[in-house]
VOMARNU-940415 format. One record per residue (C-alpha): residue number from 1; residue in three letters; x, y, z. Coordinates in steps of 0.2 Angstrom, whole numbers, plus 5000, padded with zeros to 4 digits. Example, Ala and Ser with C-alpha at 12.3 -4.5 7.8 and 13.67 -1.06 7.14 Angstrom:
(atom 1; 'ala'; (5062; 4978; 5039))
(atom 2; 'ser'; (5068; 4995; 5036))
END
This chain:
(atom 1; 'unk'; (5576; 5897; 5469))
(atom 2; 'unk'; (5558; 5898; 5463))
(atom 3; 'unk'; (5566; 5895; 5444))
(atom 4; 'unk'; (5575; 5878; 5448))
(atom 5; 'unk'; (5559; 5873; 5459))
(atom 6; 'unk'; (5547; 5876; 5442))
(atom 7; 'unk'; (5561; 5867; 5432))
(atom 8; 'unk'; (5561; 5851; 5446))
(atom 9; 'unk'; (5544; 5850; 5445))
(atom 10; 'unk'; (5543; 5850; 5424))
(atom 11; 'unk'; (5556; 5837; 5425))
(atom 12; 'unk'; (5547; 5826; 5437))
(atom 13; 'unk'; (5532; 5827; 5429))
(atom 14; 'unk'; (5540; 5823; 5411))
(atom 15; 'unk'; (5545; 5807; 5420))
(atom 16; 'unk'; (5529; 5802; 5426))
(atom 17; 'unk'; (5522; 5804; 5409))
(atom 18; 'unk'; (5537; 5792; 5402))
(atom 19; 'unk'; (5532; 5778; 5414))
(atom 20; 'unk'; (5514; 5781; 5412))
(atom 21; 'unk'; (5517; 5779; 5390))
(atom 22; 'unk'; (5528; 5765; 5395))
(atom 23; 'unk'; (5513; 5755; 5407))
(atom 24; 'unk'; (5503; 5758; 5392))
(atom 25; 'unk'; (5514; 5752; 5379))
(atom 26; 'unk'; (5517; 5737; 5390))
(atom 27; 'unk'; (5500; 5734; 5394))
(atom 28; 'unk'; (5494; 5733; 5376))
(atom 29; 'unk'; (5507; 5720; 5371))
(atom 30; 'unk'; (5501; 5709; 5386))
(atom 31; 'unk'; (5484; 5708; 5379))
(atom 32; 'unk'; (5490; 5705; 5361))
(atom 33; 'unk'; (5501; 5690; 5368))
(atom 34; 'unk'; (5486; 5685; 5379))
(atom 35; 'unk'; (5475; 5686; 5364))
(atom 36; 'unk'; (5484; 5677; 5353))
(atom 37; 'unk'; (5482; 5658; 5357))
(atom 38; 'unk'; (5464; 5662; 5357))
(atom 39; 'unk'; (5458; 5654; 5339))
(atom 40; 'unk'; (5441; 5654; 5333))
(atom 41; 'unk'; (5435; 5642; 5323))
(atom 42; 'unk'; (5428; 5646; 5304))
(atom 43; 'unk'; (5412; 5637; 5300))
(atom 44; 'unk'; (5425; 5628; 5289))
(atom 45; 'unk'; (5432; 5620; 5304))
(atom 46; 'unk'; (5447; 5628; 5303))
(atom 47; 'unk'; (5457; 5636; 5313))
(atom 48; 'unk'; (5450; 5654; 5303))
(atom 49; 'unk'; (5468; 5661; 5308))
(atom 50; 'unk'; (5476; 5673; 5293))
(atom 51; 'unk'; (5487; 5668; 5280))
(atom 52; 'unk'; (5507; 5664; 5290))
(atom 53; 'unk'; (5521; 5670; 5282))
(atom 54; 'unk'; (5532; 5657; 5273))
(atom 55; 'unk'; (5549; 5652; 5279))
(atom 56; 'unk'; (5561; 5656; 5268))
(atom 57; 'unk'; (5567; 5645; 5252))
(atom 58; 'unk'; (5583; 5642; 5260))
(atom 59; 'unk'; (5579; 5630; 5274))
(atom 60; 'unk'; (5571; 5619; 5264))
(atom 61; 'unk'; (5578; 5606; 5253))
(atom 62; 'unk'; (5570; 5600; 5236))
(atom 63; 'unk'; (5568; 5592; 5220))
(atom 64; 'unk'; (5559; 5590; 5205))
(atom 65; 'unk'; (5540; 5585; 5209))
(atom 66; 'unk'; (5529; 5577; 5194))
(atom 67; 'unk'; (5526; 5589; 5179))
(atom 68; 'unk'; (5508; 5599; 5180))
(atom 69; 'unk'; (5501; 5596; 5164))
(atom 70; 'unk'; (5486; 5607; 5165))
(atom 71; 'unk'; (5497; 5623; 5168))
(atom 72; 'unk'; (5512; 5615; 5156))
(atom 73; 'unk'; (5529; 5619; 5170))
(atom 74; 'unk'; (5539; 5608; 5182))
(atom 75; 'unk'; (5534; 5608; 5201))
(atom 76; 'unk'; (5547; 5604; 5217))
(atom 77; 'unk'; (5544; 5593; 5230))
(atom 78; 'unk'; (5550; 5599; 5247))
(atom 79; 'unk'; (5560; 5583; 5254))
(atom 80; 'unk'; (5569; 5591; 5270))
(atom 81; 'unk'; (5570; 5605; 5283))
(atom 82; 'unk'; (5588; 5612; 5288))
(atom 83; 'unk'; (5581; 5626; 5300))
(atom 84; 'unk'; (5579; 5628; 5316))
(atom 85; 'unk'; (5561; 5635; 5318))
(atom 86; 'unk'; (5547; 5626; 5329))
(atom 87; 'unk'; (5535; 5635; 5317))
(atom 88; 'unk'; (5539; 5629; 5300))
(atom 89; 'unk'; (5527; 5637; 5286))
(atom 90; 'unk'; (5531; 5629; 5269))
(atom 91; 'unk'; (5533; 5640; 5252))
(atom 92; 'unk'; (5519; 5637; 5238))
(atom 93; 'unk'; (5533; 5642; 5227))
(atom 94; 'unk'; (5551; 5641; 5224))
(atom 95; 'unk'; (5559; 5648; 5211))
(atom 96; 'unk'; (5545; 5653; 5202))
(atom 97; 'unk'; (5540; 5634; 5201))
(atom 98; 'unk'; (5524; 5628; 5213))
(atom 99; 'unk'; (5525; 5615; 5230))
(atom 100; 'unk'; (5513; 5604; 5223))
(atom 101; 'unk'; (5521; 5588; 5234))
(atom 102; 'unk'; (5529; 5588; 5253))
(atom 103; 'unk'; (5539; 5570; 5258))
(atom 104; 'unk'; (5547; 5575; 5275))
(atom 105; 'unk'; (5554; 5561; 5284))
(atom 106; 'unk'; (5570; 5557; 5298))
(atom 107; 'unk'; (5585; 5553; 5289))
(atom 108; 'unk'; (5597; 5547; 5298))
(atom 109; 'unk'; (5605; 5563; 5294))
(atom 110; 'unk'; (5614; 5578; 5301))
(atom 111; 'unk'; (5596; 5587; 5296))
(atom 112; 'unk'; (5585; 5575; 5309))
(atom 113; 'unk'; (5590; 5588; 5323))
(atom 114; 'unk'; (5581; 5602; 5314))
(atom 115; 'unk'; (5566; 5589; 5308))
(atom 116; 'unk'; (5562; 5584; 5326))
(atom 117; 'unk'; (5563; 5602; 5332))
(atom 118; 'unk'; (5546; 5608; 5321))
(atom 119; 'unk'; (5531; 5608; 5332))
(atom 120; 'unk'; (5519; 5616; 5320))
(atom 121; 'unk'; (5520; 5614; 5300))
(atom 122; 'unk'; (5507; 5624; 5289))
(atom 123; 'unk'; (5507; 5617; 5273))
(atom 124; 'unk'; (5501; 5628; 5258))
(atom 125; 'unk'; (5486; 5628; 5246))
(atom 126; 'unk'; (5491; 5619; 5228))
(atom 127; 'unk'; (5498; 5605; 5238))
(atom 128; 'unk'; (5492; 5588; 5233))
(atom 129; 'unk'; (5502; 5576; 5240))
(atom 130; 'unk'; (5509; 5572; 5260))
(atom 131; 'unk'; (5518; 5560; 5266))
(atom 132; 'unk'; (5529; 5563; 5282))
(atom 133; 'unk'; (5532; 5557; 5299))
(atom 134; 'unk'; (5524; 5567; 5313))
(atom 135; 'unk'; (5533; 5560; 5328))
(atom 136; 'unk'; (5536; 5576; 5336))
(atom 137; 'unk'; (5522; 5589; 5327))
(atom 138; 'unk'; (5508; 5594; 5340))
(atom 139; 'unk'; (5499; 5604; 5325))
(atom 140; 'unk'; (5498; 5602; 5304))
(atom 141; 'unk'; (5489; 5614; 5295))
(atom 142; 'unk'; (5481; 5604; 5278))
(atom 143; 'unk'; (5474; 5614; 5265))
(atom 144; 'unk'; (5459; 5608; 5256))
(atom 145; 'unk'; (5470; 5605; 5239))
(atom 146; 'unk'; (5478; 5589; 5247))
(atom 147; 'unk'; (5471; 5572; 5239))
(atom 148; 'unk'; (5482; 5561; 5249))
(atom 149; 'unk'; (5489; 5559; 5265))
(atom 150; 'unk'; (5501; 5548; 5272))
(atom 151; 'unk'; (5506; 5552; 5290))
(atom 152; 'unk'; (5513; 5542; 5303))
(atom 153; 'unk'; (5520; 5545; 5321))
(atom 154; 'unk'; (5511; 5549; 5334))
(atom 155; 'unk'; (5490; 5548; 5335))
(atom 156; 'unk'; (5490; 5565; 5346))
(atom 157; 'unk'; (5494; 5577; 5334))
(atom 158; 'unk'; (5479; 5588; 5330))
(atom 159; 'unk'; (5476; 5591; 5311))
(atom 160; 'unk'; (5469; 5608; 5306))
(atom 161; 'unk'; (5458; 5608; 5290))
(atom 162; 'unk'; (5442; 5611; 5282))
(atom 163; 'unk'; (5427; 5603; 5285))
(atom 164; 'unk'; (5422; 5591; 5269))
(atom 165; 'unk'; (5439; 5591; 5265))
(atom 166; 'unk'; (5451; 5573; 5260))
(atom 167; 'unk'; (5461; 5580; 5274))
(atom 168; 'unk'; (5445; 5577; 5288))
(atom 169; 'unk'; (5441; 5561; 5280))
(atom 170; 'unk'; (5457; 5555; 5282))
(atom 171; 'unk'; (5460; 5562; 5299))
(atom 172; 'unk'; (5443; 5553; 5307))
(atom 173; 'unk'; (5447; 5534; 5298))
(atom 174; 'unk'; (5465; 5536; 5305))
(atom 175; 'unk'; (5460; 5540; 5321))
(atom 176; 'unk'; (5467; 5558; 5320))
(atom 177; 'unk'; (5461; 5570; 5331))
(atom 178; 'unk'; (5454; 5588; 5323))
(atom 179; 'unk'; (5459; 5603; 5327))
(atom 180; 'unk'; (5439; 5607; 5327))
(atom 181; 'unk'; (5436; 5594; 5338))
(atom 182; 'unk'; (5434; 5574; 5338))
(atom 183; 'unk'; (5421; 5564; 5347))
(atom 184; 'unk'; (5422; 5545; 5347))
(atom 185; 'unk'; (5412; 5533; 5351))
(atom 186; 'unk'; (5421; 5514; 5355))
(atom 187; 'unk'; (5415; 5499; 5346))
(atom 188; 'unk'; (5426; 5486; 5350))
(atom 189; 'unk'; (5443; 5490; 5362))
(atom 190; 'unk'; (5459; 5485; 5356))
(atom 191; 'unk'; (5469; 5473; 5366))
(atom 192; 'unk'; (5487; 5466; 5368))
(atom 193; 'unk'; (5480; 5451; 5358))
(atom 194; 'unk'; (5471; 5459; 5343))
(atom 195; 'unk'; (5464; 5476; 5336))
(atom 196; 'unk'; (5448; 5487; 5341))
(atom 197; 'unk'; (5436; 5500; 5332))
(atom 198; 'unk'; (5429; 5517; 5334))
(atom 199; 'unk'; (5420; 5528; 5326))
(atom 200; 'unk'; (5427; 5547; 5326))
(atom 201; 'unk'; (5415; 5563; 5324))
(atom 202; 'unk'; (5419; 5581; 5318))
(atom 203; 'unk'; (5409; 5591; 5331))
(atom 204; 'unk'; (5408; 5605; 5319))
(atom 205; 'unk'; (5401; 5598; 5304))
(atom 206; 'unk'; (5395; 5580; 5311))
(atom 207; 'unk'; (5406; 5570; 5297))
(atom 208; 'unk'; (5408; 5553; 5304))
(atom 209; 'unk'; (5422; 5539; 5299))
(atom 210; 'unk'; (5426; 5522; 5307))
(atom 211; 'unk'; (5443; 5519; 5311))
(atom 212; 'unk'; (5455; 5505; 5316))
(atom 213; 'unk'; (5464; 5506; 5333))
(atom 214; 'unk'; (5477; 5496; 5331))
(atom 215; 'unk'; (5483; 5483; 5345))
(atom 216; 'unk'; (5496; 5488; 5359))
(atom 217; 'unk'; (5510; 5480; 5362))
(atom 218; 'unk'; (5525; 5485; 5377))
(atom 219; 'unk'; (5540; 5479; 5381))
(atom 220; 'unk'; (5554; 5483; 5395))
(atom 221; 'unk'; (5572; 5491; 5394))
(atom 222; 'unk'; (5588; 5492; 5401))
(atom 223; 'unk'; (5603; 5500; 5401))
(atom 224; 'unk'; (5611; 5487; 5389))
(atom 225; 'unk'; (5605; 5482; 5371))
(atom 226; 'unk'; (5595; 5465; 5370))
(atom 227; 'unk'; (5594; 5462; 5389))
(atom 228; 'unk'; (5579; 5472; 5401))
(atom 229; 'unk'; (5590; 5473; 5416))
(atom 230; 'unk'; (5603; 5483; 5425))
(atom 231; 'unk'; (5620; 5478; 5436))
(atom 232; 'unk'; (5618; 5480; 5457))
(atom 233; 'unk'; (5624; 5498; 5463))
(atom 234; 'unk'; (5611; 5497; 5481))
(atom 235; 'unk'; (5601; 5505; 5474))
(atom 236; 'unk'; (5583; 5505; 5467))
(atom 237; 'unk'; (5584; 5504; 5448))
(atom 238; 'unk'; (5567; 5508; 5436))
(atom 239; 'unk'; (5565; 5500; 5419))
(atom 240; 'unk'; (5560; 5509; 5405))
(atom 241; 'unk'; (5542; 5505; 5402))
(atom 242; 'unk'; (5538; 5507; 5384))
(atom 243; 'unk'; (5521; 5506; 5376))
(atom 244; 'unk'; (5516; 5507; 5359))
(atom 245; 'unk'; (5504; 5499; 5344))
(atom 246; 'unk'; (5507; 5488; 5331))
(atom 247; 'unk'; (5503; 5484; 5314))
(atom 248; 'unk'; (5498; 5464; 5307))
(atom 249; 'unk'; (5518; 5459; 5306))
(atom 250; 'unk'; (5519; 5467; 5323))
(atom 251; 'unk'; (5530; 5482; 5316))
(atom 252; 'unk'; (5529; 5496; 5327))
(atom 253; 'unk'; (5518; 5511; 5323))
(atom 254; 'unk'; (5517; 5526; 5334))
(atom 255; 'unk'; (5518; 5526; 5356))
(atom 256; 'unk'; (5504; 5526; 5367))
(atom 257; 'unk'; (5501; 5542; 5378))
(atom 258; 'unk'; (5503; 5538; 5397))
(atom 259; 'unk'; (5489; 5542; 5408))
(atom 260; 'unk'; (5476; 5542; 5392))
(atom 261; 'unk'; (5479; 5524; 5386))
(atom 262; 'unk'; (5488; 5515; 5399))
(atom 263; 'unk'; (5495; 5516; 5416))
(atom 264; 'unk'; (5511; 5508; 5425))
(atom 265; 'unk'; (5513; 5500; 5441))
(atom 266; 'unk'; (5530; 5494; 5446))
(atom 267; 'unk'; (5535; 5483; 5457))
(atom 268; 'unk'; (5543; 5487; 5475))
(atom 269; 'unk'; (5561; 5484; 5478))
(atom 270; 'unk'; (5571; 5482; 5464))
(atom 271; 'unk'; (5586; 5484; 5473))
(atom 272; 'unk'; (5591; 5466; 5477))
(atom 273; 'unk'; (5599; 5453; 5462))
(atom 274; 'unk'; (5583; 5444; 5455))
(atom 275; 'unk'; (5567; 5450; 5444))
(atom 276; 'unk'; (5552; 5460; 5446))
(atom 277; 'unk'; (5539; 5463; 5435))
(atom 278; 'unk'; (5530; 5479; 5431))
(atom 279; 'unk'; (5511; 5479; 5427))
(atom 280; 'unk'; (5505; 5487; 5412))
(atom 281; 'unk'; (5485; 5491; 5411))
(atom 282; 'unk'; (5478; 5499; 5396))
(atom 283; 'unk'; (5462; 5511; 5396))
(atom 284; 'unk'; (5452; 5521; 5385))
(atom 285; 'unk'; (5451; 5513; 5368))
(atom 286; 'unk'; (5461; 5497; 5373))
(atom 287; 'unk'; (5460; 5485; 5388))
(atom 288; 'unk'; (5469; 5472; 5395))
(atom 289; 'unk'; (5488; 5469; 5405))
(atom 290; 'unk'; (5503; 5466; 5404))
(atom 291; 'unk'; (5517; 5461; 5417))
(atom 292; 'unk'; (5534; 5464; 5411))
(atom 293; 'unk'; (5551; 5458; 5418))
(atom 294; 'unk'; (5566; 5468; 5422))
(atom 295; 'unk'; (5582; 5464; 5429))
(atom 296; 'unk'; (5595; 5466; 5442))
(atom 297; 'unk'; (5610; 5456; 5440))
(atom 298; 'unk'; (5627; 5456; 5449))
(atom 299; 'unk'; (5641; 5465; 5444))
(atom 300; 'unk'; (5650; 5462; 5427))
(atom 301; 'unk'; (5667; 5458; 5425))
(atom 302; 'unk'; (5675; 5456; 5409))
(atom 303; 'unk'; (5686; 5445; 5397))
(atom 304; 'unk'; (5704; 5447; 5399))
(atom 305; 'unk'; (5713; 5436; 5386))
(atom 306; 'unk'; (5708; 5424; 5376))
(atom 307; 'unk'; (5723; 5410; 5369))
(atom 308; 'unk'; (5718; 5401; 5355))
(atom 309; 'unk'; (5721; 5384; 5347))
(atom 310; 'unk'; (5718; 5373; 5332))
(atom 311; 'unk'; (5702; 5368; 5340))
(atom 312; 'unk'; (5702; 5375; 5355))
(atom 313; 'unk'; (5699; 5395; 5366))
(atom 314; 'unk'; (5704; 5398; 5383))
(atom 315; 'unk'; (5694; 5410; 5389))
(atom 316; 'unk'; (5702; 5421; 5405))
(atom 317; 'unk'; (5690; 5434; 5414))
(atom 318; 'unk'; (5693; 5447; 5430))
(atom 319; 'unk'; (5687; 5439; 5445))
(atom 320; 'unk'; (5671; 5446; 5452))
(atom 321; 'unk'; (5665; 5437; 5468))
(atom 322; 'unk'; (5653; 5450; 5474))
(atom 323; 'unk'; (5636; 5441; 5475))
(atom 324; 'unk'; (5639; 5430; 5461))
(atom 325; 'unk'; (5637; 5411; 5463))
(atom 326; 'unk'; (5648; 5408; 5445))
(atom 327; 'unk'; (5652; 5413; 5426))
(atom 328; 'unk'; (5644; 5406; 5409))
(atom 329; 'unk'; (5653; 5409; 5395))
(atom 330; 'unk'; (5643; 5408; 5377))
(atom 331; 'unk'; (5649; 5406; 5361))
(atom 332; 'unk'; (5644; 5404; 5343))
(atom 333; 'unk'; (5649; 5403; 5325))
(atom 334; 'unk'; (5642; 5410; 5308))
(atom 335; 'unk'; (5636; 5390; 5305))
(atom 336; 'unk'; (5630; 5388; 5322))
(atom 337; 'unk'; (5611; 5387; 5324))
(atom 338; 'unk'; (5611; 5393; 5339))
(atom 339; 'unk'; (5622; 5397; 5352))
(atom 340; 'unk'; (5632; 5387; 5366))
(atom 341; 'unk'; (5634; 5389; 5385))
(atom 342; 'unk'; (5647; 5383; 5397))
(atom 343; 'unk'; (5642; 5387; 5418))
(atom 344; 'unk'; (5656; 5387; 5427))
(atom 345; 'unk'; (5650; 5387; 5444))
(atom 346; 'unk'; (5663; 5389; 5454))
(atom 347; 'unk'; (5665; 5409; 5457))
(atom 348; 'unk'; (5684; 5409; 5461))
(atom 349; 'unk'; (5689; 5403; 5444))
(atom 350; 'unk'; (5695; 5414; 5432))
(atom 351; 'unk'; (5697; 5405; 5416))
(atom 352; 'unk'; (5688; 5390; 5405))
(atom 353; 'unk'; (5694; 5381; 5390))
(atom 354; 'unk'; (5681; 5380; 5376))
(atom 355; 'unk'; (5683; 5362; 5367))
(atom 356; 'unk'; (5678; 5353; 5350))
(atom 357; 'unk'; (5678; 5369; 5340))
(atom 358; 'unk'; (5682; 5368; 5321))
(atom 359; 'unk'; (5699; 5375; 5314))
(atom 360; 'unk'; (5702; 5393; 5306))
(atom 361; 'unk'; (5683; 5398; 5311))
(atom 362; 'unk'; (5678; 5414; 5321))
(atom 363; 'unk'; (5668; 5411; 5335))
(atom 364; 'unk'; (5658; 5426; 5346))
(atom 365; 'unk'; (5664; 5424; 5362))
(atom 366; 'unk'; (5653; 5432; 5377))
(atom 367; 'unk'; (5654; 5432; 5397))
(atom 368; 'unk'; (5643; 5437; 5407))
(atom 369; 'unk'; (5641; 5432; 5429))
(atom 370; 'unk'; (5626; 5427; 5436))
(atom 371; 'unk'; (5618; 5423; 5453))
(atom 372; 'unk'; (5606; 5410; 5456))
(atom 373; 'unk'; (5590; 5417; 5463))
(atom 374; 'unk'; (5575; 5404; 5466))
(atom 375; 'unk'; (5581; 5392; 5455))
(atom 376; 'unk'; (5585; 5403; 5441))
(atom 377; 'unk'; (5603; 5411; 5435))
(atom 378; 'unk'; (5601; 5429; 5433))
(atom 379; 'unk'; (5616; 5440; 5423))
(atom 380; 'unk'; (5615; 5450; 5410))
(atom 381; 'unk'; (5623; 5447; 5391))
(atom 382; 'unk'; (5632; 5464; 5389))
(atom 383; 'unk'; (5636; 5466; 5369))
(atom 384; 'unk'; (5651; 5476; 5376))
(atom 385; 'unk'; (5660; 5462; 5381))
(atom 386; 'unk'; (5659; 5453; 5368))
(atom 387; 'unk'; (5673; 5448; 5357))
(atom 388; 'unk'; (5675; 5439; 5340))
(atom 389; 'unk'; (5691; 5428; 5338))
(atom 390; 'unk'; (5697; 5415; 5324))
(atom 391; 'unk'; (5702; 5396; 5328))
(atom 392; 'unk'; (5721; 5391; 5322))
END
């Protein structure tokens, strides 16, 4: 008895020991991962962090960059990401041949999925030349080799680089901020109307630029292309409220951050046929409001049949009677300046003929109903129930 007594108490002592290895094992993980988003920044301004190892080769795709005359060999030019890491460290070689060049842009392509999935990018030293979009990049690592930059997308993603550096300079007259740090002092707020100024400081070093903050623009969307509305269901419908700057030709640049450059205020109701307006107000570098419409439109219907002739269309539709007071029915041709509308008021009718209408021509034909609401016909053009047909 005394004998499997000593051995019991062996055994649960050798248990107690393998817990107590694996609380330390486990503790001393938990304060590496709780150490590790702590970075302290070189007098450089840099992040100071070690050398990253490279994603491999594979997930990249190149092509010839310009030749490097000094060292007399070809260099590649990384043009696209095929993986699927949020952490995407780019090669200095491949091959045997340098990255002296990095072009990284959506595509339209079945690659855009792994593009928009990078959160971080760490570009190597010996590059000289980025241009790529950073729409959905928090972080991007520039080395000092860089001697020029072309980034667009959004004005939140912090750049790591060196103090002194093209990279910095670039960063503070873009309106970039650093992963060091940026303080900005505003001259001039930018508006709906026109642009504003700042001037950006590296806390670290104290290198100053003044940059251009572009003007905002915003707009409203729906549920259907071309039109800021929605169809009646009961209940309370919300417009999508988007917020963004513009260049000269009022070609949008990159989204304004909600909360840091502009709050919404929407309107109440929103339930009932007729339009409301949301209220845009900027803040922090830009100033200034903003009230933008949004719809809500009785139900659809849509176009049965449409009979043609030699200079004529019948138009028939589904009756749809539920709030609506009648039907337009809008049609164009290629030589048409501009589009044509007949109201038909009465909202039992189910059909209209389209006169006057030149032979063997297509016409865009669209139906939409509509109610009249303080004077005003509110309906939606929905693009799906348009249909192109040719007169005889």
């Amino acid at each position: 008895m005394l004998v499997i007594g000593k051995k019991s108490l062996e055994k649960g002592k050798e248990k107690v020991m393998k817990k107590r290895r694996l609380m330390a094992l486990l503790l001393s993980v938990c304060v590496g991962i709780s150490m590790f988003p702590m970075m302290a920044f070189a007098d450089d301004g840099s992040t100071g962090e070690t050398k990253p190892t490279a994603t491999d080769a594979k997930y990249f795709m190149y092509e010839e960059g310009e030749y490097d005359e000094v060292n007399d060999t070809e260099t590649y030019e990384i043009t696209g990401y095929k993986g699927t890491a949020s952490t995407v460290v780019i090669p200095d070689t491949i091959k045997g041949k340098k990255v002296t060049s990095i072009s990284l842009y959506e595509n339209d392509d079945k690659y855009d999925k792994c593009f928009a999935k990078i959160r971080t990018l760490v570009i190597p030293e010996g590059v000289k030349d980025v241009s790529l979009d950073c729409f959905y990049m928090k972080r991007i690592v520039i080395p000092q080799s860089v001697e020029a930059l072309d980034i667009t997308g959004m004005h939140r993603t912090i750049l790591d680089c060196k103090c002194g550096s093209y990279a910095e300079k670039w960063a503070l007259s873009h309106d970039f901020p650093l992963a060091s740090g940026t303080s900005t002092q505003i001259i001039a707020k930018a508006t709906f109307k026109k642009s504003g100024k700042v001037v950006n400081t590296c806390k670290n070093c104290g290198a100053s630029k003044e940059a251009k903050v572009y003007r905002a623009d915003a707009c409203c969307t729906g549920a259907y292309k071309g039109e800021n509305g929605f169809y009646y269901n009961g209940k309370a419908r919300n417009g999508h409220i988007l917020v963004y700057a513009v260049d000269n030709q009022d070609a949008w640049l990159y989204d304004l951050e909600k909360g840091k450059d502009y709050t919404v205020k929407a309107p109440a109701g929103r339930k009932k046929i007729g339009v409301y307006y949301y209220t845009v107000t900027l803040k922090g570098k830009y100033s200034g409001t903003k009230k933008l419409a949004m719809k809500v439109a009785p139900k659809k219907t849509k176009i049965t049949k449409i009979s043609r002739g030699k200079k004529t269309l019948t138009v028939k539709w589904k009756k749809q009677r539920s709030q609506t007071s009648g039907y337009q029915v809008l049609y164009q041709s290629a030589k048409m300046k501009k589009p044509k509308v007949i109201t038909v008021k009465n909202n039992k009718k189910t059909s209209v003929k389209i006169k006057k209408l030149k032979r063997k021509t297509k016409y865009y034909v669209c139906l939409r109903t509509y109610k009249n609401v303080k004077g005003k016909k509110i309906g939606i053009w929905d693009e799906n129930n348009l249909k192109i047909v040719k007169t005889k």
